[in-house]
VEXDREN-2710 file (C-alpha; in Angstrom, 1 decimal):
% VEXDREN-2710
k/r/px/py/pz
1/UNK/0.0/0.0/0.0
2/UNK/1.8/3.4/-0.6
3/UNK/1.9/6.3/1.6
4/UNK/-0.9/8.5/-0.5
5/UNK/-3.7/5.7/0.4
6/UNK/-2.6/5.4/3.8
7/UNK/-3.0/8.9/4.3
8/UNK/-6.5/8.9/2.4
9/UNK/-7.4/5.7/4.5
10/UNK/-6.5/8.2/8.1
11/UNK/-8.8/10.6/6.7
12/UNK/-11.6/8.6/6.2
13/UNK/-11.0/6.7/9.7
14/UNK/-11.0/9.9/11.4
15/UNK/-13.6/11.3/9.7
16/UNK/-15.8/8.8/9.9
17/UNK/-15.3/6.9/13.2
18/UNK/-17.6/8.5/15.2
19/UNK/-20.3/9.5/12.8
20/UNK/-23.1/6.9/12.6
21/UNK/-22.0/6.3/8.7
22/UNK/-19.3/3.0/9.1
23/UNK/-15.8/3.9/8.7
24/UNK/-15.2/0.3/8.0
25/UNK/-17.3/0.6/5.2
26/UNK/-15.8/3.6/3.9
27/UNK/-12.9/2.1/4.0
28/UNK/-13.4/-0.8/2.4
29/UNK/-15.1/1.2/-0.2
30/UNK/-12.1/3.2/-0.8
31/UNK/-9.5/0.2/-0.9
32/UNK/-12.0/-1.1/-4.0
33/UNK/-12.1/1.9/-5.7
34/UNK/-8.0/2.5/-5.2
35/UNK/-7.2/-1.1/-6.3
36/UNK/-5.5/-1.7/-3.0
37/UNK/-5.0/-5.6/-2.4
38/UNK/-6.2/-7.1/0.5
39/UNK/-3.3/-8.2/1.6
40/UNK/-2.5/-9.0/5.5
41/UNK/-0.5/-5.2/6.3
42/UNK/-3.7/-3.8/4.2
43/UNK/-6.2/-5.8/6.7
44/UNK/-3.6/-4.9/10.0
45/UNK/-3.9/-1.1/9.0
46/UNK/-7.7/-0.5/8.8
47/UNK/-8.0/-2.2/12.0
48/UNK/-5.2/-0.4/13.5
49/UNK/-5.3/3.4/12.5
50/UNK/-8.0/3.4/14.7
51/UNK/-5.4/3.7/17.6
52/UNK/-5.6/7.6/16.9
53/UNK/-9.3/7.9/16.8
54/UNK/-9.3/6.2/20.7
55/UNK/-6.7/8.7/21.4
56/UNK/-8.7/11.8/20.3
57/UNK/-11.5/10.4/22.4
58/UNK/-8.9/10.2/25.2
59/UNK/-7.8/14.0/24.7
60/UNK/-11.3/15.4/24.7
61/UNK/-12.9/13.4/27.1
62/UNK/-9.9/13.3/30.0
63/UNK/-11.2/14.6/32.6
64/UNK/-14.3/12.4/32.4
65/UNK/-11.6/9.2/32.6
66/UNK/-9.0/10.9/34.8
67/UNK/-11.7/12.4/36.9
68/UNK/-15.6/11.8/37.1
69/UNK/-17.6/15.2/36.8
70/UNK/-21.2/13.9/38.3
71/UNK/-19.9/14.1/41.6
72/UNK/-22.9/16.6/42.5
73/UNK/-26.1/14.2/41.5
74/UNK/-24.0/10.7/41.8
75/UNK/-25.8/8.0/43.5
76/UNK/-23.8/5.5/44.8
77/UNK/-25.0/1.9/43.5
78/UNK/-24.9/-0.7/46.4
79/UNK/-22.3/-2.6/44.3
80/UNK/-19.3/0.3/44.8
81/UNK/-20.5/1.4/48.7
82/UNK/-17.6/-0.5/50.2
83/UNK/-14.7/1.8/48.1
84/UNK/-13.8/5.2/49.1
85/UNK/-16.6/8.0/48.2
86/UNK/-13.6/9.5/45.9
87/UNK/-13.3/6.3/44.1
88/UNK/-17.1/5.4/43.4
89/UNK/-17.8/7.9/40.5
90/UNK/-14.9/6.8/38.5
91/UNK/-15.3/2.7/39.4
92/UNK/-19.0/3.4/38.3
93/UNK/-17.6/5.0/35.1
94/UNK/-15.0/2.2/34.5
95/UNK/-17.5/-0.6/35.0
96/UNK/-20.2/0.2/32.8
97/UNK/-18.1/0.9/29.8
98/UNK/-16.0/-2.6/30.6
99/UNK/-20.0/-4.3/31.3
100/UNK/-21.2/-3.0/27.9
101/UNK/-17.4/-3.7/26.4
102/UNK/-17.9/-7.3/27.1
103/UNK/-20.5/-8.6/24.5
104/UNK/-18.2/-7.3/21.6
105/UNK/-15.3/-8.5/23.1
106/UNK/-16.8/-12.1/23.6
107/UNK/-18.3/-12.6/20.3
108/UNK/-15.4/-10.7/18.3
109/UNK/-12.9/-13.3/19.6
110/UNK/-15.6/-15.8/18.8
111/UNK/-16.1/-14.6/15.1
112/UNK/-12.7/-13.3/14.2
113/UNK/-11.9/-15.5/11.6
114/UNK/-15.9/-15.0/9.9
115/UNK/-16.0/-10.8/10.7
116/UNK/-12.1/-10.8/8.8
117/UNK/-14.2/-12.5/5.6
118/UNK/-16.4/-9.9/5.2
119/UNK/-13.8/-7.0/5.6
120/UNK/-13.7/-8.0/1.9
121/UNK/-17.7/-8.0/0.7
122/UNK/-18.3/-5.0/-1.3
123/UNK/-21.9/-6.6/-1.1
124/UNK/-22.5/-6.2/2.5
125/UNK/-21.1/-2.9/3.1
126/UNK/-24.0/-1.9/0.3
127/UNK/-26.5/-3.7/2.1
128/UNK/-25.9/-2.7/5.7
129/UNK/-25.2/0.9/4.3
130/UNK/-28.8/1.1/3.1
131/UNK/-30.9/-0.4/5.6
132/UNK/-28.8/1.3/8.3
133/UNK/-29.8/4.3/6.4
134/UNK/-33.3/3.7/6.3
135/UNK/-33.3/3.1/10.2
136/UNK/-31.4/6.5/10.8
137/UNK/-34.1/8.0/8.5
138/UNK/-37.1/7.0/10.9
139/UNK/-35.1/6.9/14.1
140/UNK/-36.4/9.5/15.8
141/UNK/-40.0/9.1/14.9
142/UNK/-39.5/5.5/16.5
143/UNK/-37.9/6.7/19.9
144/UNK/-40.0/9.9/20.0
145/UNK/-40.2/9.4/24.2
146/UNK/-38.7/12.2/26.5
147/UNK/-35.1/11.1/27.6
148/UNK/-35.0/9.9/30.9
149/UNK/-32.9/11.9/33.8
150/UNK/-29.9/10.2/35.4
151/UNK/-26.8/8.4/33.5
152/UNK/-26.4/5.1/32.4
153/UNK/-27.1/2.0/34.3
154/UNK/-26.0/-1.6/34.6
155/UNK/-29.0/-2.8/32.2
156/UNK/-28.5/0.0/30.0
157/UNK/-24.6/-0.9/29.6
158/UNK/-25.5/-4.4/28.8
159/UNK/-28.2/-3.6/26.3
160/UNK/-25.9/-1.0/24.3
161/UNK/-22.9/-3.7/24.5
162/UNK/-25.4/-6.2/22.4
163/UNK/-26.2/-3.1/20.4
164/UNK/-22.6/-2.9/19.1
165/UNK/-22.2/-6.3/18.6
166/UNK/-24.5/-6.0/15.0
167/UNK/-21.9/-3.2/14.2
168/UNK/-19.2/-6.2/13.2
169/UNK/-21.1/-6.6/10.3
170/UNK/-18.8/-4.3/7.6
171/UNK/-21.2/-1.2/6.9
172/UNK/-23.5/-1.1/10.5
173/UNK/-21.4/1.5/12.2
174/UNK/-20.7/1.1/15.8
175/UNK/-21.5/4.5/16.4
176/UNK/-24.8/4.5/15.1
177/UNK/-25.3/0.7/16.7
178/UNK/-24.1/2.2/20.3
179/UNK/-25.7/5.9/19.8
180/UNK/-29.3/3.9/18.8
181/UNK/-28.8/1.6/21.5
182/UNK/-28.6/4.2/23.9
183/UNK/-31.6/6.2/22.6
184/UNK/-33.6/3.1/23.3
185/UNK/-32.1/2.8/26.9
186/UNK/-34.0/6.4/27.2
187/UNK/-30.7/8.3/26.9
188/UNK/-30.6/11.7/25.0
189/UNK/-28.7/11.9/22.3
190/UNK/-25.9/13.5/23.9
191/UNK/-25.6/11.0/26.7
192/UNK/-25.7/8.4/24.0
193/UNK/-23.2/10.0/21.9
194/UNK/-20.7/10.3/24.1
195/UNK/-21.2/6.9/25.9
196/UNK/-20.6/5.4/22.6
197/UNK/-17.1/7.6/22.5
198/UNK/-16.3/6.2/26.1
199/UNK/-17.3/2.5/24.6
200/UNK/-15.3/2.7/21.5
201/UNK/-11.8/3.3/23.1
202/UNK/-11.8/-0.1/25.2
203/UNK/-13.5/-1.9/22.1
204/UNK/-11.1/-0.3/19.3
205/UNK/-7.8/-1.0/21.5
206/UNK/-8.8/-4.8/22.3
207/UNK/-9.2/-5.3/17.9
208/UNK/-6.2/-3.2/17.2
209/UNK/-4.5/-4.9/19.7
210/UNK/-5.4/-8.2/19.0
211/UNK/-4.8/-7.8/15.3
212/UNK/-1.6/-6.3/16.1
213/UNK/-0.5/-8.7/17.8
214/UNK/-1.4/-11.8/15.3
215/UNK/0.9/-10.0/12.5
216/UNK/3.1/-8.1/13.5
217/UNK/5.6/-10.7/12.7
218/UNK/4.9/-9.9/9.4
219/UNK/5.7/-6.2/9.5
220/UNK/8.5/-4.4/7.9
221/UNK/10.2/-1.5/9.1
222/UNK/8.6/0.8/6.8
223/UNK/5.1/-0.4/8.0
224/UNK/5.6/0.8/11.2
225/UNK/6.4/4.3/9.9
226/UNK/3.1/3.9/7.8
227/UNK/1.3/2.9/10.9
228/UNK/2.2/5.8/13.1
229/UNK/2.0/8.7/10.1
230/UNK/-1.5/7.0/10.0
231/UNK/-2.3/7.2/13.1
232/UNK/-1.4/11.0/13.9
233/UNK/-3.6/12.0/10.9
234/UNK/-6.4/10.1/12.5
235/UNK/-6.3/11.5/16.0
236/UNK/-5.8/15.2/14.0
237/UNK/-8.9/14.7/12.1
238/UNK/-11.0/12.9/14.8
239/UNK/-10.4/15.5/17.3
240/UNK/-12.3/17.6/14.5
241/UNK/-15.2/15.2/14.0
242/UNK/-16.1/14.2/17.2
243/UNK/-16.6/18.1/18.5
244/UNK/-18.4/18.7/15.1
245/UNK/-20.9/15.7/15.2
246/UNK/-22.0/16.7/18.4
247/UNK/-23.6/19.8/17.9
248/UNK/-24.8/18.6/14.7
249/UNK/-26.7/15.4/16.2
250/UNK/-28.3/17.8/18.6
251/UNK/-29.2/20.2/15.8
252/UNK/-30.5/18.1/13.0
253/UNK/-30.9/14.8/14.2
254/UNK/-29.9/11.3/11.8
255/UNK/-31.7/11.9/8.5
256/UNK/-29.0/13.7/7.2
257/UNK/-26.5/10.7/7.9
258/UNK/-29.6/8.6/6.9
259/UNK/-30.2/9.7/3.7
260/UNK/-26.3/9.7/2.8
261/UNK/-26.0/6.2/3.6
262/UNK/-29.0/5.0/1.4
263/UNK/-27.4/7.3/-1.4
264/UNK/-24.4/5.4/-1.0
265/UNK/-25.9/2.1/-1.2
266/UNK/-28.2/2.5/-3.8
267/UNK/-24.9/3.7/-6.1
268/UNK/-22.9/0.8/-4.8
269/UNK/-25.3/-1.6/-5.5
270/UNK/-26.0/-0.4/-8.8
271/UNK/-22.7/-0.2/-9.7
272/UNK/-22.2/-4.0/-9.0
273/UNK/-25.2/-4.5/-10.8
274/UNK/-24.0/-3.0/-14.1
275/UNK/-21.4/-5.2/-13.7
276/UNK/-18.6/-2.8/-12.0
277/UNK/-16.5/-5.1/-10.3
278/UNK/-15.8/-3.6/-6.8
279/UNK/-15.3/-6.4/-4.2
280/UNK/-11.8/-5.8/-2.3
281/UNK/-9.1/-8.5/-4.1
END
């Protein structure tokens, strides 16, 4: 793969990550269009220029991880009474995002071999990016109910981890999987935004880690450069996305994200229907 499509590959990470429009996808659609081969390094480095995107959630979000801000209207859950009161915001933080981390982890290491297969489906990015898209479109009229007041609970962690397990087919989107899953847990789209930032940093590190650590035997010197050049572009350009997708989501809702994805699937799939050969070789 040469430098210009690892670059363009970043972009699309960061860009996409966090926005409920499947950065897997796009970049799958991309490494089709750009005749890049599906070769093991190519596989490794869509997996793992996600590394930056966890790191701009990180940056923006620190003092939620370093130090838990609901301190004023936090009720203690009988499961954290025995710690220290300065401990029990931030082990009720941690937990929930490891409880609703679980599912994906579980049937990820499962599926591995079967989720790797369709990295390379042109076909069921197109699907997934339509009907996703027809979901985002009506979203809102579907969970039309007041969000709830308070944060997220056990239940609600456990519900939104199953939720972004259907986001490991290529073309779902984890953020729109973990940002719908929320909305149905009575969360408001903010809370559910940014729990599904706080979820994607333990569920990105364990598959870039674990996919890291399966080839990285097979690395050159040079692919470690490519990784890390990679990797800065996407925490540069995530930083950007995450704080603009927030006040848009609050703004204008899905349909805009909605109707881009059905766009994009309807032109995929007629594409492959005219006979335009775009599966990933």
């Amino acid at each position: 793969m040469e430098l210009i499509h690892a670059i363009a590959l970043a972009i699309i990470e960061g860009l996409t990550e966090f926005l409920p429009v499947s950065s897997t996808g796009h970049m799958i659609i991309y490494s089709s269009l750009a005749g890049i081969a599906g070769n093991e390094f190519t596989k490794l480095y869509t997996v793992d220029v996600q590394f930056g995107c966890i790191l701009s959630v990180l940056v923006l979000y620190h003092r939620r991880f370093m130090t838990d801000t609901r301190t004023g209207t936090f009720v203690v859950p009988s499961y954290l009474k025995s710690l220290p009161p300065r401990l029990q915001p931030m082990a009720d933080f941690y937990s929930k995002i490891l409880i609703a981390f679980l599912p994906a982890a579980v049937i990820g290491f499962l599926l591995n071999d079967f989720i790797d297969s369709l990295l390379e489906s042109i076909t069921t990015v197109a699907i997934s990016l339509l009907v996703g898209g027809i979901v985002l479109v009506f979203i809102d009229r579907i969970i039309n109910r007041q969000p709830k007041d308070g944060d997220v609970t056990v239940p609600d962690a456990i519900r939104i981890g199953f939720f972004q397990c259907i986001a490991m087919i290529p073309g779902v989107s984890r953020s729109a999987a973990t940002i719908i899953g929320g909305m149905f847990q009575g969360l408001s789209r903010t809370q559910a935004a940014e729990f599904s930032f706080f979820l994607a940093v333990p569920t990105m590190a364990a598959a870039s880690g674990y996919k890291l650590l399966k080839t990285y035997k097979l690395l050159q010197p040079a692919d470690y450069q490519t990784l890390l050049i990679g990797n800065v572009i996407a925490f540069v350009v995530g930083l950007l996305a995450i704080r603009a997708f927030v006040g848009f989501l609050n703004r204008y809702g899905f349909k805009v994200f909605g109707y881009y994805r059905i766009a994009l699937g309807l032109l995929l799939l007629g594409l492959m229907a005219a006979g335009v050969k775009l599966d990933v070789l």
